[in-house]
N, C-alpha and C positions, 0 to 999 in steps of 0.2 A: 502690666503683666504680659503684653505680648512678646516680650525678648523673649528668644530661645537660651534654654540652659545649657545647651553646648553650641560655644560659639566655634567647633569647624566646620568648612563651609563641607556639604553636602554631596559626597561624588555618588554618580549613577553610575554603573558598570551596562551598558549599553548591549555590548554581547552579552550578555547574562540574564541581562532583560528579554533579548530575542531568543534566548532557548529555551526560555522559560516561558515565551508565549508561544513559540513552535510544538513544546512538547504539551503543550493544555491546547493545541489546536488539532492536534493529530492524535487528539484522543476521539476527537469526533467522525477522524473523515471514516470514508463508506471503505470496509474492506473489500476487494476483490475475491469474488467466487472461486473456489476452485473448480480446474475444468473438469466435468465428469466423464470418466472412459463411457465406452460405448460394449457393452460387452452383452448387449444380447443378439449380434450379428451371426449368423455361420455361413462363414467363408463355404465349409468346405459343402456344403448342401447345396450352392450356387445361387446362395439368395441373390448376391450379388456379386458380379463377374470381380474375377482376379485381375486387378490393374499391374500388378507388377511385373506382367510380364508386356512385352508388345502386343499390337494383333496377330491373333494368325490369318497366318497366309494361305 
């Protein structure tokens, strides 16, 4: 009773294999933070000096 009841031979689809271990692996990875604004600065108080212009002279 070891014969197999369907005797054709057995294809693996190889890319199908790997998209489908790609896409079960990338369920895990670590997502990236998004960057958080910085919005409790005021410019215009001179907390911190205006880079966008040159120095003055």
């Amino acid at each position: 009773m070891n014969e197999r009841l369907d005797h054709r031979p057995t294809r693996i689809d190889l890319h199908h294999l790997n998209e489908m271990l790609h896409n079960f692996l990338m369920m895990f990875r670590p997502h990236a933070a998004e960057p958080q604004q910085v919005e409790d600065i005021d410019w215009e108080d001179g907390e911190i000096e205006d880079q966008t212009e040159g120095p003055a002279r």
